[in-house]
C-alpha positions in Angstrom: 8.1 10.7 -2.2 11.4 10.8 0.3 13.9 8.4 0.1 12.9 7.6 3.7 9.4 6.6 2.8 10.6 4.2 -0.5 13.1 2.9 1.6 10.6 1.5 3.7 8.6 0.3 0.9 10.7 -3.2 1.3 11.7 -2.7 5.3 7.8 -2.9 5.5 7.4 -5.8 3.6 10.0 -7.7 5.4 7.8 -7.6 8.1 4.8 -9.2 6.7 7.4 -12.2 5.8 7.7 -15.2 7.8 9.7 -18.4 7.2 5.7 -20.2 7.3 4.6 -18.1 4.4 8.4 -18.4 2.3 7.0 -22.0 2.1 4.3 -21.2 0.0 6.4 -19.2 -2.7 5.6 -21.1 -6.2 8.6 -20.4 -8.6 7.1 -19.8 -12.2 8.2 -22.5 -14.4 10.9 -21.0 -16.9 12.4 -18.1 -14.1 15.7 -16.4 -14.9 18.6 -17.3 -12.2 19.2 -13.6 -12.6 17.3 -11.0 -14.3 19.2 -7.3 -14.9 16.7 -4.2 -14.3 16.2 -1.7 -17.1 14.5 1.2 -17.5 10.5 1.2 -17.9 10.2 -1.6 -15.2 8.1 -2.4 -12.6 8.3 -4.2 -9.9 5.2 -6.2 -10.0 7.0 -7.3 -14.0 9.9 -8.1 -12.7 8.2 -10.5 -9.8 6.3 -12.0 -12.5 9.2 -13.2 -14.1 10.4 -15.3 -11.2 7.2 -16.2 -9.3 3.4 -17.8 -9.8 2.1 -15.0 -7.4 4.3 -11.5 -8.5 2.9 -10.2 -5.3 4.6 -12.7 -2.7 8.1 -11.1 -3.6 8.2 -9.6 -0.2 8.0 -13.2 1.3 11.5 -14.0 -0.5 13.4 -11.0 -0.6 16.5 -11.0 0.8 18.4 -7.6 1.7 22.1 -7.4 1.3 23.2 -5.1 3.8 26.6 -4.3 2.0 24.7 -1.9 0.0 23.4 1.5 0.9 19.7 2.0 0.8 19.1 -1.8 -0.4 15.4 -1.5 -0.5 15.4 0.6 -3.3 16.0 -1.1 -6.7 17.4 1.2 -9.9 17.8 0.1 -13.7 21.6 -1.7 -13.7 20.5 -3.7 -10.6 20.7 -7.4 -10.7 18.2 -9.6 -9.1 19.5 -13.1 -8.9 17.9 -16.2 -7.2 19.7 -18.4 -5.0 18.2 -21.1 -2.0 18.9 -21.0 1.4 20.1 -23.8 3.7 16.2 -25.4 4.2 16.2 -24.8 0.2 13.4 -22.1 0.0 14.0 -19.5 -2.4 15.2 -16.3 -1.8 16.0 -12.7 -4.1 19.1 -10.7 -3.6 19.9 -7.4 -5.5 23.8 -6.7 -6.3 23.9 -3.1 -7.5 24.7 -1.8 -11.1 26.7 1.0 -11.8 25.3 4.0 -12.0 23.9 5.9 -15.1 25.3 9.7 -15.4 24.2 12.1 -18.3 27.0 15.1 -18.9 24.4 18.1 -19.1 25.5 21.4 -21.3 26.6 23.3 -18.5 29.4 20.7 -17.4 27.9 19.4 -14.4 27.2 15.4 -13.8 23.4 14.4 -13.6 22.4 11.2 -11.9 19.6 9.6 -14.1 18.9 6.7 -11.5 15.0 6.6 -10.3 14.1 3.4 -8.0 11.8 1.4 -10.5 8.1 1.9 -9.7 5.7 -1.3 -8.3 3.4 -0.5 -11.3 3.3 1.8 -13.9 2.4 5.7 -12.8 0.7 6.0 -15.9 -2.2 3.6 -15.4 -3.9 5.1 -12.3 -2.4 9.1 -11.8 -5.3 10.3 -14.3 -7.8 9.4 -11.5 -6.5 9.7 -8.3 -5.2 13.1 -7.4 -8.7 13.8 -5.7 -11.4 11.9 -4.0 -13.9 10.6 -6.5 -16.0 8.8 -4.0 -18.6 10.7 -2.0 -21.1 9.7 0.4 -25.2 10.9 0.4 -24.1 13.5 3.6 -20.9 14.8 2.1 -22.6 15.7 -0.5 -25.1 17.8 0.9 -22.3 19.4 3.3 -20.7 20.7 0.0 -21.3 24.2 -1.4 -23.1 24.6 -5.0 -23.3 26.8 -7.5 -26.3 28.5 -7.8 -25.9 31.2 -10.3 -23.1 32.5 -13.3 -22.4 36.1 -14.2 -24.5 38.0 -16.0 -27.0 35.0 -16.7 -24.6 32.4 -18.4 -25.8 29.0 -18.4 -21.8 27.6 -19.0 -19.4 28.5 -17.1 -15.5 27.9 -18.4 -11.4 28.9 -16.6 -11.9 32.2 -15.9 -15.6 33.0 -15.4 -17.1 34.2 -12.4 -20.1 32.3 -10.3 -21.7 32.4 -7.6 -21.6 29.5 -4.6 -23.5 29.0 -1.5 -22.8 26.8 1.7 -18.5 28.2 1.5 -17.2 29.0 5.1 -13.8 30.7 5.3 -12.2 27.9 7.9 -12.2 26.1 4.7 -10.0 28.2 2.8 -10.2 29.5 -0.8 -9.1 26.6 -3.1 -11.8 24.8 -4.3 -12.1 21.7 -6.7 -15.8 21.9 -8.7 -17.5 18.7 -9.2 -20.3 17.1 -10.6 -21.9 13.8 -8.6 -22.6 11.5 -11.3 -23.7 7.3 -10.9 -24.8 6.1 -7.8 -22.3 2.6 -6.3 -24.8 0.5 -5.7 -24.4 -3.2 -3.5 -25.3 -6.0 -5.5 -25.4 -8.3 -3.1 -27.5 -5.8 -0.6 -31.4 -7.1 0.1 -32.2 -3.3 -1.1 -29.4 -2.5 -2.9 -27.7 -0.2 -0.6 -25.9 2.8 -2.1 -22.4 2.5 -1.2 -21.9 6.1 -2.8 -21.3 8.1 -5.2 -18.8 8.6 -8.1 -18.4 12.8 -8.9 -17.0 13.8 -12.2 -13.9 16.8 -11.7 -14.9 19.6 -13.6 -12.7 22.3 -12.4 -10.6 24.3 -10.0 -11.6 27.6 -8.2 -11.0 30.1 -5.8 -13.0 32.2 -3.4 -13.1 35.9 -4.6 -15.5 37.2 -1.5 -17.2 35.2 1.2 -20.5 35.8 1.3 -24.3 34.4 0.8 -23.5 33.6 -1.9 -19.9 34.0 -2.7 -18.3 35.1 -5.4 -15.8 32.9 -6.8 -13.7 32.4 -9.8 -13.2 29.7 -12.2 -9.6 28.2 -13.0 -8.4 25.4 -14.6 -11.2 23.8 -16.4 -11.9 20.4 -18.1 -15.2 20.5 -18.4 -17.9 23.0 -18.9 -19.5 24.3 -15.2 -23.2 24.4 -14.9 -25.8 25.6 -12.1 -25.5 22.8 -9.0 -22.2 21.8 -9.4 -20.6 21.6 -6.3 -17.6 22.7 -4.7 -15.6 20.8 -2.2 -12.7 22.1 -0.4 -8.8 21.1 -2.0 -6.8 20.3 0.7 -3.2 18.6 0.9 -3.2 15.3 -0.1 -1.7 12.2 0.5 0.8 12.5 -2.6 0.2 9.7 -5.4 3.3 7.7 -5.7 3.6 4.4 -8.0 5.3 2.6 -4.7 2.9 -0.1 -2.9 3.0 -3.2 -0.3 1.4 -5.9 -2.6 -0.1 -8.2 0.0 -3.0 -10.6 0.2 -5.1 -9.6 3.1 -4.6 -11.9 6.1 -8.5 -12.3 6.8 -11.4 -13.5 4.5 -12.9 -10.9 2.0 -15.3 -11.5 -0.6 -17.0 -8.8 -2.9 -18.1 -7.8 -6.2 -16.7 -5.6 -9.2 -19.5 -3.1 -9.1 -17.8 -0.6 -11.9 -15.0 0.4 -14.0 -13.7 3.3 -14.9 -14.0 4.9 -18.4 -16.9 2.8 -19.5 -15.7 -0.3 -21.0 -17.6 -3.8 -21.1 -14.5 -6.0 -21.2 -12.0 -5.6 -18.1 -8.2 -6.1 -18.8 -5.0 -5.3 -17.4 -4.4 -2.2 -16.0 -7.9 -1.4 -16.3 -9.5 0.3 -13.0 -12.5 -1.1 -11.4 -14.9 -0.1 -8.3 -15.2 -3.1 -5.6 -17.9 -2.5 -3.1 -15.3 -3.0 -0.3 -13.5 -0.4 1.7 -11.9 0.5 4.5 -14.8 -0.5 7.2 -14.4 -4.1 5.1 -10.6 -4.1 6.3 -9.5 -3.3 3.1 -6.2 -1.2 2.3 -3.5 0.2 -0.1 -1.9 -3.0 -1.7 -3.5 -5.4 -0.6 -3.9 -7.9 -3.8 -7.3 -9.8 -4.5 -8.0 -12.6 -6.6 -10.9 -12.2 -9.5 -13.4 -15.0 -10.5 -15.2 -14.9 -13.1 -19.0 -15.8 -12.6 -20.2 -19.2 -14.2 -22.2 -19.2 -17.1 -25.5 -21.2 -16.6 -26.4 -23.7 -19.2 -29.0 -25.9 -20.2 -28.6 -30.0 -19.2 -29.7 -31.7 -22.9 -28.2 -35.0 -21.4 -30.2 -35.8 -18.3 -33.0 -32.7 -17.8 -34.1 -34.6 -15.3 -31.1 -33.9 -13.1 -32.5 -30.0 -13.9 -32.4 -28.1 -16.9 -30.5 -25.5 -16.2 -27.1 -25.5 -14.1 -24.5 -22.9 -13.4 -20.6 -23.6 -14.5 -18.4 -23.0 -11.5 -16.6 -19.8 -11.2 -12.9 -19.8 -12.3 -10.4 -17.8 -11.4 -9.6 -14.6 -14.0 -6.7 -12.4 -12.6 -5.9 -10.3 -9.6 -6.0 -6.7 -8.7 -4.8 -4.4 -6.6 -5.9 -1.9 -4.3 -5.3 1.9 -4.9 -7.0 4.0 -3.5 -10.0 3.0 -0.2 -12.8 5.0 0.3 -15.3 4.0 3.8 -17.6 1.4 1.9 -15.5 1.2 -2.1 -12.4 0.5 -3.5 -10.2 1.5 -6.5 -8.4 -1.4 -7.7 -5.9 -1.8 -10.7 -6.3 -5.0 -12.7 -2.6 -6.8 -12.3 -3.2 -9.8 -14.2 -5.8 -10.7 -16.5 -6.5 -14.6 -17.2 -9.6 -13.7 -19.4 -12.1 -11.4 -19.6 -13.6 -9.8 -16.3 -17.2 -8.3 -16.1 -18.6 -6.2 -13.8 -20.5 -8.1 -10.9 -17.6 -11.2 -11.2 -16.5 -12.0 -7.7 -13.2 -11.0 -6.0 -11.9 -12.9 -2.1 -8.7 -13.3 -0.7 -6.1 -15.2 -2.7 
């Protein structure tokens, strides 16, 4: 990421800010007057430690324009919290001296990274490529439809055969395997939303043909007959820097998944919502999570009905990752108690 495009991580937030929405900032009981940032945080942690809501912090911030490149914040920066005449609450950032490292051949290293708004390490294992395909992509893809000399496994370095490439789409490839269906719970039929693939392997187009010939690279996963092949094209590049924002319309959804199988959601956990972009939804923007009431039997009054379902209370928040046309990735941010899938999600 440029320094151009952190630096208007905050500039960007600014503008959602107005001195309306300042009034709703809820300090957390038992915040710091000034907190001093150290290596290994985030920004969304170090939110937390002043507000109710960590991702609000763009409603407060205040830059200091006697600093170059204020909106980025680096370990040795101090955050302190001060009032403004109306007394709403506002952050500044005073800068820290740097941190230097003297490397072997005598030259002086700057160590300083800006601080991340979450931690890299809980979503860069999924997103590099799309993992979210619709019934029609699909079937625009190419597929394998044999392996050299009669293999039934293919692994990095094998040769197979693929039909459905065109040369306009050049000869990187990514090799994927369509896997669960997203369905919509809340859908009269149960509308597939799409599909999740599973990223078996790199490749690269040998000869253009019907079939082609193509070779297998980096592998994680053995490759079988009807894999498919979609084309690996530059990316938007995965950067730990986001806008945490509620969205400023209504939403409601569903967790419909999460990623690598667990029962019990926690923090920093990935789940599916069957939201996207058609829905409005976007990079950052935060959600609030309720969990689903329980439904119980009346032994005190049956007549009243035996049965009736405990409201739903609030579990956590998420945040969005990564938007697809008709699902989202979202990162769990907070976790109140334990999310399921099909638990509810709407604007906080």
């Amino acid at each position: 990421m440029t320094n151009r495009v952190v630096s208007l991580w905050l500039a960007m937030a600014l503008a959602f800010a107005t001195a309306a929405m300042a009034d709703t900032v809820q300090l957390k009981p038992g915040h710091p007057e000034r907190y001093v940032v150290v290596k290994g945080d985030t920004l969304w942690d170090i939110s937390a430690r002043f507000l109710q809501d960590p991702w609000k912090w763009p409603e407060i911030w205040e830059i200091n324009p006697a600093i170059a490149n204020p909106h980025l914040i680096y370990p040795g920066d101090v955050i302190s919290l001060h009032y403004d005449a109306d007394g709403r609450p506002r952050l500044t950032l005073s800068r820290g001296r740097p941190t230097v490292k003297l490397s072997p051949k005598k030259r002086i290293t700057p160590l300083r990274q800006a601080i991340p708004t979450i931690p890299m390490s809980a979503i860069q294992q999924f997103l590099l490529y799309p993992r979210v395909f619709s019934r029609e992509e699909l079937e625009r893809t190419g597929y394998i439809v044999a392996q050299d000399e009669g293999s039934l496994i293919s692994a990095s370095g094998d040769k197979v055969y693929a039909r459905g490439l065109r040369p306009e789409d050049g000869t990187a490839y990514m090799i994927i395997r369509p896997g669960k269906a997203y369905r919509d719970p809340d859908a009269k039929k149960r509308d597939i939303l799409g599909y999740e693939a599973m990223q078996l392997a790199t490749a690269k187009v040998l000869r253009f043909g019907d079939p082609s010939s193509v070779r297998v690279g980096e592998a994680t996963r053995e490759v079988l007959i009807g894999d498919r092949l979609v084309p690996m094209r530059e990316e938007e590049r995965l950067e730990p820097y986001f806008l945490p924002h509620a969205p400023d319309f209504p939403i409601e959804g569903r967790i419909i998944s999460v990623l690598d199988g667990v029962s019990r959601i926690g923090q920093y956990h990935t789940v599916v919502l069957n939201k996207g972009t058609r829905d409005g939804l976007e990079k950052g923007h935060v959600l609030a999570v309720y969990r689903t009431g329980e439904i119980v039997r009346d032994t005190i009054e049956p007549k009243r009905g035996r049965k009736v379902q405990l409201p739903s209370e609030r579990a956590g928040a998420v945040m969005v990752v990564r938007v697809f046309d008709r699902v989202s990735y979202a990162l769990v941010m907070e976790s109140r108690r334990d999310m399921r899938v099909l638990d509810s999600f709407a604007t906080p």
